[in-house]
DRENBAKOL-665175 format. One record per residue: residue in three letters; x, y, z of N, C-alpha, C, O in turn. Coordinates in Angstrom, 2 decimals. Layout:
! residues N
type,nxx,nyy,nzz,caxx,cayy,cazz,cxx,cyy,czz,oxx,oyy,ozz
ALA,X,Y,Z,X,Y,Z,X,Y,Z,X,Y,Z;
...
***
This chain:
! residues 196
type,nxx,nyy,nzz,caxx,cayy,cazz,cxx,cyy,czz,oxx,oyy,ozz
UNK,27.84,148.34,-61.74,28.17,146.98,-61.34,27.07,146.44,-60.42,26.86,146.78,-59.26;
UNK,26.26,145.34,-61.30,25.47,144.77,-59.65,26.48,144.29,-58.81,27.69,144.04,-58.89;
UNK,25.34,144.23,-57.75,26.01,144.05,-56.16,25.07,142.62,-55.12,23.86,142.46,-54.95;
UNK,26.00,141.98,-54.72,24.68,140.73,-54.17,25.81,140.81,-53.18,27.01,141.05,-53.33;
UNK,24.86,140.47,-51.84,25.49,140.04,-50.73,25.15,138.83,-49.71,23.96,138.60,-49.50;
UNK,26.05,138.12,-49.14,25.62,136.80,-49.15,25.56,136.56,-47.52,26.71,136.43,-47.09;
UNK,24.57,136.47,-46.47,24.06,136.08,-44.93,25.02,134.72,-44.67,24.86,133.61,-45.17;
UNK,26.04,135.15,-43.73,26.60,133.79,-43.05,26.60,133.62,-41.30,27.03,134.30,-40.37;
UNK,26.09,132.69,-41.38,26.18,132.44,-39.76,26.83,131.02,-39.48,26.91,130.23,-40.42;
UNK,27.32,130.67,-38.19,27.71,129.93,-38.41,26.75,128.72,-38.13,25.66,128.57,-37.57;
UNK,27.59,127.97,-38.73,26.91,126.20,-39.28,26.53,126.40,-40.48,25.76,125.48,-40.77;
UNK,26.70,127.39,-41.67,26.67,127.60,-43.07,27.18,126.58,-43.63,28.22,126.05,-43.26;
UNK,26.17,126.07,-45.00,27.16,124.79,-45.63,27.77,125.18,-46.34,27.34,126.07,-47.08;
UNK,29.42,124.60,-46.47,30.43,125.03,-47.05,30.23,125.66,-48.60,30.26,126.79,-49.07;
UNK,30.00,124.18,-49.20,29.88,124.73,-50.73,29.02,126.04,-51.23,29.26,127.05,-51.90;
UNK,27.35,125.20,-50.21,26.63,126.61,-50.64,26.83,128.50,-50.37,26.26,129.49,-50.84;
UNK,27.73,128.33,-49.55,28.16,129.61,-49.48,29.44,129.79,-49.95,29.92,130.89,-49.71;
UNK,30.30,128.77,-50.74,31.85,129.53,-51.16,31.65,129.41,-52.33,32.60,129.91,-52.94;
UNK,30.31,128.70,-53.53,30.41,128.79,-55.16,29.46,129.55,-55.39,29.29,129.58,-56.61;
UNK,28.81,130.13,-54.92,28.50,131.94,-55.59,28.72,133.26,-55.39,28.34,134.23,-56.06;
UNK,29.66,133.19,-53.95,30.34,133.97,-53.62,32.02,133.84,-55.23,32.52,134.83,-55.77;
UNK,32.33,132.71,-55.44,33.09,132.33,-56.19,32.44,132.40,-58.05,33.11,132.67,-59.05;
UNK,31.28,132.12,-57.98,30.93,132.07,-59.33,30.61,133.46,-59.71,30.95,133.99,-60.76;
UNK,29.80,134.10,-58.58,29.53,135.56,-59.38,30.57,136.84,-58.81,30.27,138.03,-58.96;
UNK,31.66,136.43,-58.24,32.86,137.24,-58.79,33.45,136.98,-59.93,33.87,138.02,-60.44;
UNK,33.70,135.88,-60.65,33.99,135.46,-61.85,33.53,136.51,-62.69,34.18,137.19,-63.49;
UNK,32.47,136.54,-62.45,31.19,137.34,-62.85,31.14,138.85,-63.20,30.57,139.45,-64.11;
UNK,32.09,139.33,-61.96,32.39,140.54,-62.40,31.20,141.36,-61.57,30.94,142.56,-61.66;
UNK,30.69,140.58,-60.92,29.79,141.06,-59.89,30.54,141.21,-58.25,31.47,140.73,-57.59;
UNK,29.52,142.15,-58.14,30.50,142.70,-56.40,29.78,141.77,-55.40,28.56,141.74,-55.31;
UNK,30.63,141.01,-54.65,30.38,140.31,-53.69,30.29,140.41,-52.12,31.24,139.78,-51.65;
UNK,29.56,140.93,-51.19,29.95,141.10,-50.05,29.36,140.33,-48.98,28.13,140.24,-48.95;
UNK,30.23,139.62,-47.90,29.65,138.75,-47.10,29.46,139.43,-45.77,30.29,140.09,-45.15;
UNK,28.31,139.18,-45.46,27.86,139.35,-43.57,27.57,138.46,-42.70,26.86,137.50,-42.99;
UNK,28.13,138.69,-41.39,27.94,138.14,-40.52,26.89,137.50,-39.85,26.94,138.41,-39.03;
UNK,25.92,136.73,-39.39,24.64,137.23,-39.06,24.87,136.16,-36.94,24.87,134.99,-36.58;
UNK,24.98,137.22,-36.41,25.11,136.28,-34.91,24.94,137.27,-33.96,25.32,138.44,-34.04;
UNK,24.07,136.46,-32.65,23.67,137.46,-31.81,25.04,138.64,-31.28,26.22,138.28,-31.24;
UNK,24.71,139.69,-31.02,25.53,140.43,-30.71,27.31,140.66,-31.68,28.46,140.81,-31.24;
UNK,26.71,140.56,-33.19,27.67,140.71,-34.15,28.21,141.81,-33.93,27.42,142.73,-33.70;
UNK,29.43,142.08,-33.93,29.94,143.77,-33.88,31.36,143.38,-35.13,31.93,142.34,-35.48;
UNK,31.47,144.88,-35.52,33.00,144.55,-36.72,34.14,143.83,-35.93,34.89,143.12,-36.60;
UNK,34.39,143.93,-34.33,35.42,143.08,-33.73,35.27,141.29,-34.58,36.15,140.48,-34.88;
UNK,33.95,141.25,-34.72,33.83,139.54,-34.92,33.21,139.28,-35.84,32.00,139.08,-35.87;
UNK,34.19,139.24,-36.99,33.97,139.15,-38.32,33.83,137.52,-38.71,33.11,137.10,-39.63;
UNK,34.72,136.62,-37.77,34.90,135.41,-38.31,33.90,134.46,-38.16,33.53,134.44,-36.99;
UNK,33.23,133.57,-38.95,32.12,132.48,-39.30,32.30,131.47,-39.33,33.10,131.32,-40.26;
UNK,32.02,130.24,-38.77,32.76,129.46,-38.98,31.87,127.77,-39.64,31.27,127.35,-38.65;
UNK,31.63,126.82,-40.82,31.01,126.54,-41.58,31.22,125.16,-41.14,32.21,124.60,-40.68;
UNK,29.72,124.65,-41.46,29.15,123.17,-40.90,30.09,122.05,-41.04,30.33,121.38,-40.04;
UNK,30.79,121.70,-42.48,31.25,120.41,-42.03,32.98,120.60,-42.33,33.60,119.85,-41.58;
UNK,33.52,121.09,-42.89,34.82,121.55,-42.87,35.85,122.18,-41.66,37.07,122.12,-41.47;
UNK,34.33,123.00,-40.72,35.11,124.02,-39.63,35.33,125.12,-40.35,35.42,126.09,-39.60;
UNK,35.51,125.47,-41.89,36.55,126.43,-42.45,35.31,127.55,-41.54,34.08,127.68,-41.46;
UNK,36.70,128.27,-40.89,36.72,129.58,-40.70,36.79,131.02,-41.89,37.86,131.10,-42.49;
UNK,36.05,131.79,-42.14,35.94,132.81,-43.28,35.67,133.89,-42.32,35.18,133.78,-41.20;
UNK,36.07,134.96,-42.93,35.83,136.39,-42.19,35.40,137.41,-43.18,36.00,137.94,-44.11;
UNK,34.09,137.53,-42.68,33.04,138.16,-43.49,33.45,140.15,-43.56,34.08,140.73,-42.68;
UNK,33.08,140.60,-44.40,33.16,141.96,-45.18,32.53,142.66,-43.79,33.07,143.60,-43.20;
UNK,31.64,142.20,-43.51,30.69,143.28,-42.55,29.73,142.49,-41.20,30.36,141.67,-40.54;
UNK,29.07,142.61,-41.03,28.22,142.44,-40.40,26.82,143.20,-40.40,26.63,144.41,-40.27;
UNK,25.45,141.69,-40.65,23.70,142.62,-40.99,23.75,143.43,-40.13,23.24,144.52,-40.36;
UNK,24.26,143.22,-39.10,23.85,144.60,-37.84,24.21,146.16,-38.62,23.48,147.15,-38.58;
UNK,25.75,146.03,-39.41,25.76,147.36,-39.72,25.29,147.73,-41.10,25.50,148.76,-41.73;
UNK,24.50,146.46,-41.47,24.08,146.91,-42.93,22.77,147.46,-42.41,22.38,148.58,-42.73;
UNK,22.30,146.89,-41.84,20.94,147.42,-41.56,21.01,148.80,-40.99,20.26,149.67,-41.45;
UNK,21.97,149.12,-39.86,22.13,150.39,-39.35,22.47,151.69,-40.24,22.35,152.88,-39.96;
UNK,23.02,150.95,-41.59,23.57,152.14,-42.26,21.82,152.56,-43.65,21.50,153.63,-44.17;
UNK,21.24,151.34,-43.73,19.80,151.57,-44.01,19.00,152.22,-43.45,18.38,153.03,-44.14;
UNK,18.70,152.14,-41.94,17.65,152.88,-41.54,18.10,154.40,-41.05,17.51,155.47,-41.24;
UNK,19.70,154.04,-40.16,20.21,155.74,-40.13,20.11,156.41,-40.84,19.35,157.37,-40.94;
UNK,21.00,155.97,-41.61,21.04,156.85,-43.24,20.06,156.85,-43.90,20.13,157.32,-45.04;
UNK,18.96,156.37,-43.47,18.16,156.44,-45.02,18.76,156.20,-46.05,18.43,156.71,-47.11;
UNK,19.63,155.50,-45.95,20.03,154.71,-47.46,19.09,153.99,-48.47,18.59,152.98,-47.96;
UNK,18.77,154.19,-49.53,18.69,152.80,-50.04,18.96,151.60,-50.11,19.96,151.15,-49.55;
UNK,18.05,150.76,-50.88,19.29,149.29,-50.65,19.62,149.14,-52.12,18.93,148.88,-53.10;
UNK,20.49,149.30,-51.99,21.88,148.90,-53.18,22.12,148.29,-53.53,22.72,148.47,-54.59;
UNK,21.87,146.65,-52.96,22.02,145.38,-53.25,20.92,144.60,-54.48,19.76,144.94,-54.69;
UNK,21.52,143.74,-55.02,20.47,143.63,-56.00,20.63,142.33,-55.41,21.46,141.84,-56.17;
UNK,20.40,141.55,-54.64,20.54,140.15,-54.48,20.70,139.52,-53.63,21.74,138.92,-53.90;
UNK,20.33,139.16,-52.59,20.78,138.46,-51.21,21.08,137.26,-51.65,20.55,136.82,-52.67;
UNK,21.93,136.60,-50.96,22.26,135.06,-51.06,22.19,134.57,-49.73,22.69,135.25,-48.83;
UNK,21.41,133.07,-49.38,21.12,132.52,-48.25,21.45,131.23,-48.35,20.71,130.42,-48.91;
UNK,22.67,130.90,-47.78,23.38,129.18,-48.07,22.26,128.42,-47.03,21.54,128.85,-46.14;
UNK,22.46,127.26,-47.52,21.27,126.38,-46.45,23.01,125.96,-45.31,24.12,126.45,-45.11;
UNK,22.28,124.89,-44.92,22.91,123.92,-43.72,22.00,124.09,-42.51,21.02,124.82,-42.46;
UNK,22.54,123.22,-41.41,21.95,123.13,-40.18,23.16,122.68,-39.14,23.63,121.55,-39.02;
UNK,23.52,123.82,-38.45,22.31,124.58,-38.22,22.38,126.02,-38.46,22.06,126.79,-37.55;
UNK,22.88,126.59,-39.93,23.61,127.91,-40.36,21.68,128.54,-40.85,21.16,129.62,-40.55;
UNK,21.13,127.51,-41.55,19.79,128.17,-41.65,19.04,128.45,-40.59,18.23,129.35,-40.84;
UNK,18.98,127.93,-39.25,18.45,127.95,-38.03,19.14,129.41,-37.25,18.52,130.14,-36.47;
UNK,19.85,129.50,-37.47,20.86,130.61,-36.73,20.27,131.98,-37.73,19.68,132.91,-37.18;
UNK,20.45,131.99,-38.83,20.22,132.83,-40.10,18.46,133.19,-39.56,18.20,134.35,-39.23;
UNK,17.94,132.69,-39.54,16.18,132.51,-39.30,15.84,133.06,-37.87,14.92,133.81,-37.54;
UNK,17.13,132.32,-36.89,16.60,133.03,-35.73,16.96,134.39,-35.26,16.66,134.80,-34.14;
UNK,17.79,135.27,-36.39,18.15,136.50,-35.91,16.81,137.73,-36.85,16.28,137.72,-37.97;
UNK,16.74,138.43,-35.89,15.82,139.42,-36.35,16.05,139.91,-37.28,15.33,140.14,-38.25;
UNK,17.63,140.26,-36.97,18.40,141.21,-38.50,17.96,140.79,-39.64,17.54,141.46,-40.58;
UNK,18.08,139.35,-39.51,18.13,139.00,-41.02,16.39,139.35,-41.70,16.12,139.86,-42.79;
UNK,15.63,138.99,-40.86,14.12,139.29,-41.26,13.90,140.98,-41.32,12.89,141.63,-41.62;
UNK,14.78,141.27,-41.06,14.53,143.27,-41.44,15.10,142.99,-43.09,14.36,143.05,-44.07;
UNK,16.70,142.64,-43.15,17.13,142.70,-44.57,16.40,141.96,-45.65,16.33,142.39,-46.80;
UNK,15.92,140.95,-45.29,15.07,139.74,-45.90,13.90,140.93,-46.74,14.10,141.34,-47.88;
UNK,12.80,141.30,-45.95,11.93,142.14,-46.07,11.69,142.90,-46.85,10.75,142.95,-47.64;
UNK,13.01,143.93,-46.62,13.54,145.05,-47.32,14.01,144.69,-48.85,13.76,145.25,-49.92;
UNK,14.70,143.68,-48.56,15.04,143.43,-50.50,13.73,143.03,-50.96,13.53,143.50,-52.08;
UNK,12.69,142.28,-50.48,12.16,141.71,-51.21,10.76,142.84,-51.36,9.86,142.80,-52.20;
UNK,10.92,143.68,-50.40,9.34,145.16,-50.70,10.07,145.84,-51.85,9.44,146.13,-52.87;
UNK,11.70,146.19,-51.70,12.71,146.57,-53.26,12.44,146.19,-54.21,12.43,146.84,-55.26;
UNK,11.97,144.40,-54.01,11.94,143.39,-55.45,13.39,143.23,-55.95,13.82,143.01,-57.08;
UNK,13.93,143.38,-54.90,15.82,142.68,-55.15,15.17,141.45,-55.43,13.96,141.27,-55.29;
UNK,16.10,140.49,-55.91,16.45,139.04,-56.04,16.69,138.30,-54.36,17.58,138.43,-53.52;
UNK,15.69,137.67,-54.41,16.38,136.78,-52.96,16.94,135.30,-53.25,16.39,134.86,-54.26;
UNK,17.48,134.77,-52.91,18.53,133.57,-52.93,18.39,132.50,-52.30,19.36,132.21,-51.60;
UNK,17.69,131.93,-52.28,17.98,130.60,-51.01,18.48,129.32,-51.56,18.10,129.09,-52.70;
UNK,19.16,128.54,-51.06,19.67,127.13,-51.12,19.46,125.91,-49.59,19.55,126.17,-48.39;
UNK,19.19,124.74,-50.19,18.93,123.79,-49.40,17.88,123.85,-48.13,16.72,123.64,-48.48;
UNK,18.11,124.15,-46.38,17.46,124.38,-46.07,16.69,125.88,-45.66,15.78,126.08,-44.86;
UNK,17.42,126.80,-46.53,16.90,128.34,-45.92,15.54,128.61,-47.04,14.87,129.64,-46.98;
UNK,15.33,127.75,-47.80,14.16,128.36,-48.17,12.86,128.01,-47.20,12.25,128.93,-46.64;
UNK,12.54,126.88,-47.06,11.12,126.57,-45.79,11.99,126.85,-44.63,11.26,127.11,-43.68;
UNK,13.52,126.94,-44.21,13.66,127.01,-42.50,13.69,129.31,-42.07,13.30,130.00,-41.13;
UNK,14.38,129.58,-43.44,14.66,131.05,-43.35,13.42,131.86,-43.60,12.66,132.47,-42.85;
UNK,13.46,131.63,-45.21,12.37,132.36,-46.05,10.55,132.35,-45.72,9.77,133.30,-45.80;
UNK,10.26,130.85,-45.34,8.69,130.56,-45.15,8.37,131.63,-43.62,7.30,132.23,-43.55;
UNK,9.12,131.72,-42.79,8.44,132.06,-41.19,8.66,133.31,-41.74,8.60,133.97,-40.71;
UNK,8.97,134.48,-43.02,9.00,135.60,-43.31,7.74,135.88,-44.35,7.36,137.05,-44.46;
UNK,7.21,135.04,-44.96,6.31,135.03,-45.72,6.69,135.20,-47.15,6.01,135.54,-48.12;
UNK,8.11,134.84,-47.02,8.45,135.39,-48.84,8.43,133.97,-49.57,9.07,133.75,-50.59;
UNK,7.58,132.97,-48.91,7.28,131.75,-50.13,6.34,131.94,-50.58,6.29,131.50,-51.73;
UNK,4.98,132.73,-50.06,4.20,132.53,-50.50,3.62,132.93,-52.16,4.24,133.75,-52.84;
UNK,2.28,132.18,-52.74,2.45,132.46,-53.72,3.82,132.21,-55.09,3.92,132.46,-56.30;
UNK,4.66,131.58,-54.02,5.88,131.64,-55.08,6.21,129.63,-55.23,5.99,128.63,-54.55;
UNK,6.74,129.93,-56.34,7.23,128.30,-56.72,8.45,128.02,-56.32,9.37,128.81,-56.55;
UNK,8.70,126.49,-55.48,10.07,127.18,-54.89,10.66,125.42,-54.74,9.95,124.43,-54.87;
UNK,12.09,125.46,-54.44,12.39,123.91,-53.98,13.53,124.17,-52.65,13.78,125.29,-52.20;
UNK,14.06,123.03,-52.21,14.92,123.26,-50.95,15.10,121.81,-50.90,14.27,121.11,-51.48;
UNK,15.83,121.40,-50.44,16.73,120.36,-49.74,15.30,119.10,-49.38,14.38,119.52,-48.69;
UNK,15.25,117.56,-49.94,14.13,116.89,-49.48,13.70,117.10,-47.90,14.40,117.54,-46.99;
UNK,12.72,116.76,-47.88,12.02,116.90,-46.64,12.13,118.34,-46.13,11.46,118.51,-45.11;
UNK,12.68,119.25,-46.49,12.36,120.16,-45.88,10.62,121.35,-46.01,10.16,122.30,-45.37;
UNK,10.21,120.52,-47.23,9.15,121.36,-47.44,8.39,121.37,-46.68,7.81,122.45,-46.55;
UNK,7.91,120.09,-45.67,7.37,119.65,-45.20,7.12,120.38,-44.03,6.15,119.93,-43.43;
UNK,7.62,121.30,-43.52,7.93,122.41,-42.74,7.36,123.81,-42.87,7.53,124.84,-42.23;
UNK,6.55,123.45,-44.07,5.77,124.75,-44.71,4.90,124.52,-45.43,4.96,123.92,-46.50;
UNK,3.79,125.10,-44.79,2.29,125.10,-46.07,2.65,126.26,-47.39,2.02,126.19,-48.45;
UNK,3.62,127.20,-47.20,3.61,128.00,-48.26,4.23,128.03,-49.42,5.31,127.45,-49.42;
UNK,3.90,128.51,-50.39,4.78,128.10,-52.18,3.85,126.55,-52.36,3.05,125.81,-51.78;
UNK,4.50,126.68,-53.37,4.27,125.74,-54.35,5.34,124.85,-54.46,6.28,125.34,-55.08;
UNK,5.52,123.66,-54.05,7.23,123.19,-53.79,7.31,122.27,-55.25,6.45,121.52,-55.69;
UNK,8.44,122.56,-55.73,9.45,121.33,-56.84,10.24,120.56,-56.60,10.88,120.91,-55.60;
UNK,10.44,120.00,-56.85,11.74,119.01,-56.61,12.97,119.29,-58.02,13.92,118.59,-58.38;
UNK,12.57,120.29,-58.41,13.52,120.22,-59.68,15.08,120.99,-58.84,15.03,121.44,-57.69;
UNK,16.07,121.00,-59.50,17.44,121.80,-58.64,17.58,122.75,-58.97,18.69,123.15,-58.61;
UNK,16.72,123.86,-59.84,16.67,125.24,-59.27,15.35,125.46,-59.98,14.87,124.69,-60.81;
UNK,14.65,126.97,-59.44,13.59,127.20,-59.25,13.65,128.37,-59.70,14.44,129.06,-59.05;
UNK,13.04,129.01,-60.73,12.94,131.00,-60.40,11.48,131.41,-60.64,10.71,131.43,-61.61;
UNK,11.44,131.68,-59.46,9.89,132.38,-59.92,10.27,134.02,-59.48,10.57,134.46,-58.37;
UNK,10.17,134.57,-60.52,9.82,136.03,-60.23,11.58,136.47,-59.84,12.55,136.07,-60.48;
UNK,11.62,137.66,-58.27,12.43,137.62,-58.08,12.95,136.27,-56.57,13.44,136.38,-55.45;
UNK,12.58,135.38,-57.25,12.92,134.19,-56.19,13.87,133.04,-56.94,13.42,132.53,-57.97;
UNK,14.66,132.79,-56.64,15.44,131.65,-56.97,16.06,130.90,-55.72,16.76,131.39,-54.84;
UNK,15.70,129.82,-55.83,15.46,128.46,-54.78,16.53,127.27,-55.21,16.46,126.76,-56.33;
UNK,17.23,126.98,-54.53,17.75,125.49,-54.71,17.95,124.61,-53.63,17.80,124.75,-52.42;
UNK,18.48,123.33,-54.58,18.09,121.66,-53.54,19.25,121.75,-52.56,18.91,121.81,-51.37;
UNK,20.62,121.77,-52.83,21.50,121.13,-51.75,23.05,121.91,-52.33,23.20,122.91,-53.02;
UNK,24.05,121.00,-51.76,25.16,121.76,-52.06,25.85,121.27,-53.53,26.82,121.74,-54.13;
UNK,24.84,120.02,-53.92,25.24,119.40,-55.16,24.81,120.33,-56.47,25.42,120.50,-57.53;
UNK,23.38,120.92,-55.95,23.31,121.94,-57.40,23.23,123.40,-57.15,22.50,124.26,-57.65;
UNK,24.60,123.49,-55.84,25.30,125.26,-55.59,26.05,125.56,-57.36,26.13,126.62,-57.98;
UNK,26.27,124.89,-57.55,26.79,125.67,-58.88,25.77,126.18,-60.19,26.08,127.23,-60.76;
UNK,24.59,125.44,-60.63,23.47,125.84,-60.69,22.82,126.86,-60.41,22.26,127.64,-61.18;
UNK,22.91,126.87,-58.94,22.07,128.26,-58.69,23.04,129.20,-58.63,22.47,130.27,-58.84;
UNK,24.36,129.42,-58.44,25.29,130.21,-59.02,24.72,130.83,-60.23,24.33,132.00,-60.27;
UNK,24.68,129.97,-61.25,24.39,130.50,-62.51,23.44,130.94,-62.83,23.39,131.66,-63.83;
UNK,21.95,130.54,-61.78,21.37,131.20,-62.31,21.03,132.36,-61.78,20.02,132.99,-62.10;
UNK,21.80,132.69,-61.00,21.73,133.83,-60.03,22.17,135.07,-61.06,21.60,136.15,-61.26;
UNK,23.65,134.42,-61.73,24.44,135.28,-62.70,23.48,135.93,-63.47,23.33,137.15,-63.47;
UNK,22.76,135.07,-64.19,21.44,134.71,-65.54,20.59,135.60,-65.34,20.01,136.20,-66.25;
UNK,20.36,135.85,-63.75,19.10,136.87,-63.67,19.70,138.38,-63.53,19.18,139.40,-64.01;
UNK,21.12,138.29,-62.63,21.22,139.71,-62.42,22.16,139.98,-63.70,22.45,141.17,-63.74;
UNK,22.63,139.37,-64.59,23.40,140.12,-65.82,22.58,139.36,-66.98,21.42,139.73,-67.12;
UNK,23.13,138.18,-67.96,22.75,137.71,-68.56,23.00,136.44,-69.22,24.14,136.00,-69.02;
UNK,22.05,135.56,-70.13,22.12,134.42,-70.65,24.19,134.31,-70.94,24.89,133.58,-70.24;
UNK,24.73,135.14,-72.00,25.88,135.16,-72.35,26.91,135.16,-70.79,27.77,134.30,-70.62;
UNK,26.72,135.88,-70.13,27.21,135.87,-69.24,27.43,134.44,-68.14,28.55,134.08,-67.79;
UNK,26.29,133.81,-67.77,26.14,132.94,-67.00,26.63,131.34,-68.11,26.99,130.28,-67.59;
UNK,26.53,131.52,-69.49,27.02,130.53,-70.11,28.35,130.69,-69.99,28.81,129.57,-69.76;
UNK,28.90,131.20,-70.01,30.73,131.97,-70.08,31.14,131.00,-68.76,31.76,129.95,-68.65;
UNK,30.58,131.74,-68.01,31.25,130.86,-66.41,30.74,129.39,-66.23,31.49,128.53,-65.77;
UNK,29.36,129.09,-66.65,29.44,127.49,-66.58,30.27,126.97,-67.18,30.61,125.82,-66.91;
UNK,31.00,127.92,-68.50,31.96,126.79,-69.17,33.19,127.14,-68.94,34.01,126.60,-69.68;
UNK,33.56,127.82,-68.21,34.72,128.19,-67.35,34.98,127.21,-66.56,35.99,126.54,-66.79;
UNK,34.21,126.93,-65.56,34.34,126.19,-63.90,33.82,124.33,-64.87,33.74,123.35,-64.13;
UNK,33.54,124.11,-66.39,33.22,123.18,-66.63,31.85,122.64,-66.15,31.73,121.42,-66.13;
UNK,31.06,123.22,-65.86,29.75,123.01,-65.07,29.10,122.06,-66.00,27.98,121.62,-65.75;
***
């Protein structure tokens, strides 16, 4: 079974973090959400998202994903990070270290990394994983980064990178998230499920 796990901090935008957490369980893919906030411990699981308020209570927390990586010498298992934009959930996401250890690590793996709206130039660029790569994010945010190659199209895959605009084409990059880690049949099934 692939496995993708999805970085929430709070000020996360709603949609972009509840329709691929939602599309690629459909999916039949394993979903797990983390915490990402200074001094995260399992006591404080709960996140709470930019314009709704909705409160969600995440699977884990990066602090102990990462701890169970470098203690253990684990591998990483994950085939997929997911990074919802908003502001200020990408700002929070960007300013924790954790996340630039896990960030790193999937992407020296060649996991799939994920970004939507503003986490690709606010998360991804100050890590160096635009570079060289073709990528889009939320208007004006490119502007924030000399690196990649920016589109304006509403999703992007270069390589193992897939990029999107806003919370209008979260269902999009849902799919094509599906598209890369299972397949064409697969990711058509659920667009015409949810009516996409």
């Amino acid at each position: 079974m692939k496995k993708a796990i999805v970085l929430l901090a709070d000020g996360f935008e709603d949609v972009e973090a509840i329709t691929p957490i939602d599309y690629l369980r459909r999916a039949g893919i394993e979903v797990i959400t983390a915490v990402v906030m200074e001094n995260s411990h399992a006591a404080n699981l709960t996140v709470t998202s930019r314009w709704g308020g909705i409160k969600l209570i995440a699977d884990t927390t990066i602090s102990d994903i990462n701890k169970q990586i470098t203690e253990n010498k684990v591998q990483i298992d994950w085939d997929a990070v997911i990074i919802p934009g908003g502001l200020p959930g990408a700002t929070n996401l960007a300013a924790s270290k954790e996340t630039g250890v896990l960030l790193n690590g999937m992407a020296s793996a060649g996991k799939l990394i994920c970004a939507i709206c503003a986490s690709p130039a606010v998360v991804l660029a100050p890590l160096g994983l635009l570079a060289g790569k073709k990528f889009t994010c939320y208007p004006g945010q490119q502007e924030k980064t000399n690196e990649g190659e920016y589109s304006d199209a509403r999703v992007v895959v270069d390589g193992n990178l897939i990029t999107s605009r806003s919370a209008g084409t979260a269902g999009e990059f849902a799919i094509a998230i599906i598209r890369n880690l299972l397949d064409e049949a697969t990711a058509q099934k659920i667009a015409s499920a949810v009516l996409l």
